[in-house]
VORO-636599 format. One line per 10 residues: number of its first residue (from 1); their letters; for each residue z, x, y of C-alpha. Coordinates in pm, whole numbers, plus 50000, padded with zeros to 5 digits. Example, Ala and Ser with C-alpha at 12.3 -4.5 7.8 and 13.67 -1.06 7.14 Angstrom:
1> as> 50780/51230/49550 ~ 50714/51367/49894
This chain:
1> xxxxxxxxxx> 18996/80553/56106 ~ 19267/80655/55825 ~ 19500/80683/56028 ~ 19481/80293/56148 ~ 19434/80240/55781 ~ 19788/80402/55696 ~ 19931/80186/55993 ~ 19835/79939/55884 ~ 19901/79893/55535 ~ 20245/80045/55667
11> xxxxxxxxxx> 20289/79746/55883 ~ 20216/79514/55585 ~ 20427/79711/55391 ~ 20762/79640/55649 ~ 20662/79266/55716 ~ 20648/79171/55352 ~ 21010/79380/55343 ~ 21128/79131/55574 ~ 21102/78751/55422 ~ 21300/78552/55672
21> xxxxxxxxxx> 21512/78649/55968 ~ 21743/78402/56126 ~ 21678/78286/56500 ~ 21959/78236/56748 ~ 21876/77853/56732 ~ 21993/77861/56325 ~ 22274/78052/56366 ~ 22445/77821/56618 ~ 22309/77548/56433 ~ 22491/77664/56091
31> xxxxxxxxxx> 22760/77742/56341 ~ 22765/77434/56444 ~ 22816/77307/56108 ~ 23104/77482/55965 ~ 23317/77424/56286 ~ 23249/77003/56228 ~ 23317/77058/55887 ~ 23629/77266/55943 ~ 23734/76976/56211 ~ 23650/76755/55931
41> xxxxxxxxxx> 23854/76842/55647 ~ 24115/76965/55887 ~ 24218/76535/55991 ~ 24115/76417/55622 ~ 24353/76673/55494 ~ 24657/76561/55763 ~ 24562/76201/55631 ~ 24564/76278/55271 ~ 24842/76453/55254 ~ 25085/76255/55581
51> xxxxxxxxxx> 25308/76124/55308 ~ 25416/76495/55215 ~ 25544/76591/55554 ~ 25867/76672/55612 ~ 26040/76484/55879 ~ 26161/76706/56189 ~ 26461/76579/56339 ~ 26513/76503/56718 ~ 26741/76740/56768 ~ 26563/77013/56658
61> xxxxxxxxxx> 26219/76922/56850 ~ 26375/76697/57196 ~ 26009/76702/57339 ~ 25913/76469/57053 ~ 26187/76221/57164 ~ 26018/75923/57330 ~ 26334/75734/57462 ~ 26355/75570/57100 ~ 26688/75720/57066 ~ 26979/75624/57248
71> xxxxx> 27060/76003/57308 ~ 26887/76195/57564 ~ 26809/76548/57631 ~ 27076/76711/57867 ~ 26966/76914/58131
């Protein structure tokens, strides 16, 4: 008998140790969350700051030329 006392009040003793312990449903949840706020901020931030981006020219990048250019890429 105090023995399952001891048990017990030991069990108590470790439950009231632990106060809260995240589920697998929360943490892809909060997951979740920080990747659509990374996303988020990621296109406001390419908005914000468009204005500040250096232009690369054609030359340098000849995937990025659309036919707006009379030159063309040489193959």
């Amino acid at each position: 008998m105090a023995q399952e006392n001891k048990n017990t009040v030991q069990n108590e003793n470790e439950q009231e140790a632990i106060l809260w312990k995240p589920t697998y449903k929360w943490l892809a949840k909060v997951a979740g969350i920080i990747v659509v706020c990374i996303i988020v901020l990621f296109f406001a931030l390419n908005v914000i700051l468009r204005p500040y981006m250096r232009k690369i020219p054609i030359e340098i990048t000849p995937w990025l030329n659309h036919g707006n250019t009379s030159s063309s890429v040489q193959q």
